[in-house]
KOLVOKOL-583831 format. One line per field, with one value per residue (C-alpha): residue number from 1; residue in three letters; x, y, z. Coordinates in Angstrom, 2 decimals. Layout:
<pts>
seq c(NUM_...) $
type c(ALA_...) $
x c(X_...) $
y c(Y_...) $
z c(Z_...) $
</pts>
This chain:
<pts>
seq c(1_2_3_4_5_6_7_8_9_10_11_12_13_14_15_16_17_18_19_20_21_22_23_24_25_26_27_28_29_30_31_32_33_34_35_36_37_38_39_40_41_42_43_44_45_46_47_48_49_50_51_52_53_54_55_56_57_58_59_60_61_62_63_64_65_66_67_68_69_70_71_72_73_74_75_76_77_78_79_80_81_82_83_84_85_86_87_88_89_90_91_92_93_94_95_96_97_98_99_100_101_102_103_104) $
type c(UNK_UNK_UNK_UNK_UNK_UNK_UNK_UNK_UNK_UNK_UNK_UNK_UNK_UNK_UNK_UNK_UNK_UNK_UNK_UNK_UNK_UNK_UNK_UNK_UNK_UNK_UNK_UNK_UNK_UNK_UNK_UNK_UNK_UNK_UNK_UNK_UNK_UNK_UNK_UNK_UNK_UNK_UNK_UNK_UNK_UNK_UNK_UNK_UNK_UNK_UNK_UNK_UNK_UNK_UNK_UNK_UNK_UNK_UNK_UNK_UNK_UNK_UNK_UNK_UNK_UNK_UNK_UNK_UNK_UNK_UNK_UNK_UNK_UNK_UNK_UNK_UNK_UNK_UNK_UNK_UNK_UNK_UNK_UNK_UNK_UNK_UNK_UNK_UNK_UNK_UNK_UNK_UNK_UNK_UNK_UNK_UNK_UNK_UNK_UNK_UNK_UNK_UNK_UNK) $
x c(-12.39_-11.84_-12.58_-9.89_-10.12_-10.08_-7.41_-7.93_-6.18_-5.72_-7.85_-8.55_-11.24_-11.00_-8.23_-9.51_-8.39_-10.58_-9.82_-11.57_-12.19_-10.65_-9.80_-6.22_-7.63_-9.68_-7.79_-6.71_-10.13_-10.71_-7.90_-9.95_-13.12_-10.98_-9.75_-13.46_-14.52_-12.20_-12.33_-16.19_-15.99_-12.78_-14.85_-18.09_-15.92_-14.07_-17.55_-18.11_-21.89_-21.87_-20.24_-19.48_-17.59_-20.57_-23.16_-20.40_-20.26_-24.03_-23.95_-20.71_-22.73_-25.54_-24.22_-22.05_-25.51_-26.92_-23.90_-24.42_-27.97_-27.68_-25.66_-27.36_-30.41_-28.52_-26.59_-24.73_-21.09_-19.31_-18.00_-16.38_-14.78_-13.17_-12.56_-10.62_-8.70_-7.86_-6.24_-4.61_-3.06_-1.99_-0.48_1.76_2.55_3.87_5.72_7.50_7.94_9.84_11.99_12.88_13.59_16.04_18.34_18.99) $
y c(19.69_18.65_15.47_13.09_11.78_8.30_6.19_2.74_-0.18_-3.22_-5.95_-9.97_-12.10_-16.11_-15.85_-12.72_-9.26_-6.41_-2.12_-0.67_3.40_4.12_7.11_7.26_6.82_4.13_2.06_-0.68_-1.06_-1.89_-4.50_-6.33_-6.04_-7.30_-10.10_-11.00_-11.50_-13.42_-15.92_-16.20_-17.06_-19.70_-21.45_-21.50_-22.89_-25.42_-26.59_-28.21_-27.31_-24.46_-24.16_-20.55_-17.23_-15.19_-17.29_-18.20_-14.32_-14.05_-16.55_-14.85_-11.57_-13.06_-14.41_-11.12_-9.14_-12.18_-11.43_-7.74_-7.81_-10.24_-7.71_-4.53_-6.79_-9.11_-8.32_-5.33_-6.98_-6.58_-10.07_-8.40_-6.19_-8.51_-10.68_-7.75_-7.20_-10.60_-10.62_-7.70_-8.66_-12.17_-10.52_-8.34_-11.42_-13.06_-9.43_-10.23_-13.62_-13.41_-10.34_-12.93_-16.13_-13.72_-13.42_-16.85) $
z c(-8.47_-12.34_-13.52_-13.64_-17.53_-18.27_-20.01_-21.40_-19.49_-20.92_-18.83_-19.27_-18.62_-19.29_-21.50_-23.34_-23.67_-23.34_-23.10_-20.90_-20.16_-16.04_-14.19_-12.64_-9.11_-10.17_-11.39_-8.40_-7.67_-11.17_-11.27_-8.21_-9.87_-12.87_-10.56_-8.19_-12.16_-13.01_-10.65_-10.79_-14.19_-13.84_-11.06_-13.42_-16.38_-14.41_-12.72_-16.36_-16.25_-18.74_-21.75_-23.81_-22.76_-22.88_-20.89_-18.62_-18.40_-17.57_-15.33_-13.27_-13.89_-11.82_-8.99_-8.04_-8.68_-6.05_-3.57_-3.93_-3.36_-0.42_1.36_0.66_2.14_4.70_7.19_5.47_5.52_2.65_1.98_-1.72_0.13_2.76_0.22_-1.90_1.24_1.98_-1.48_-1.12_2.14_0.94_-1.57_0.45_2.43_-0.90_-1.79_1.76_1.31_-2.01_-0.38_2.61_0.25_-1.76_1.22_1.74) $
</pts>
């Protein structure tokens, strides 16, 4: 089996745009990486206590390396991934929603 090359996709983080190398098959989970991030660092600005994209970005960096390491070590659920899925469902819901409201 070949290796699928990489292409760059576009991605942003607080605001700021950044290209990034991903494999065709790799790319939704990307995008929810892109997203988990993204949120971890909104909540981290909007807490007020620290100030500056990049230690904003080390301090989002170190709690998901917290959360991974406290489920490799805990109890072994993935709460990314049920979080990931959770999105992913809510926003199929929404998909359905909007399809619905446009009938009426």
């Amino acid at each position: 089996m070949a290796d699928t090359p990489a292409k760059t996709v576009e991605v942003n983080l607080l605001g700021r745009s950044y290209r990034v190398a991903c494999a065709d098959g790799e790319r939704e989970a990307l995008m929810q990486a892109v997203a988990y991030l993204d949120g971890k660092m909104n909540e981290i600005r909007k807490s007020g206590k620290v100030m500056g994209a990049e230690r904003i970005a080390v301090m989002a960096a170190l709690n998901v390396a917290h959360e991974l390491l406290s489920i490799k070590l805990g109890s072994g659920f993935d709460v990314g991934l049920a979080k990931r899925r959770m999105a992913e469902i809510e926003s199929r819901l929404d998909a359905a929603i909007a399809k619905q409201e446009k009938l009426f």
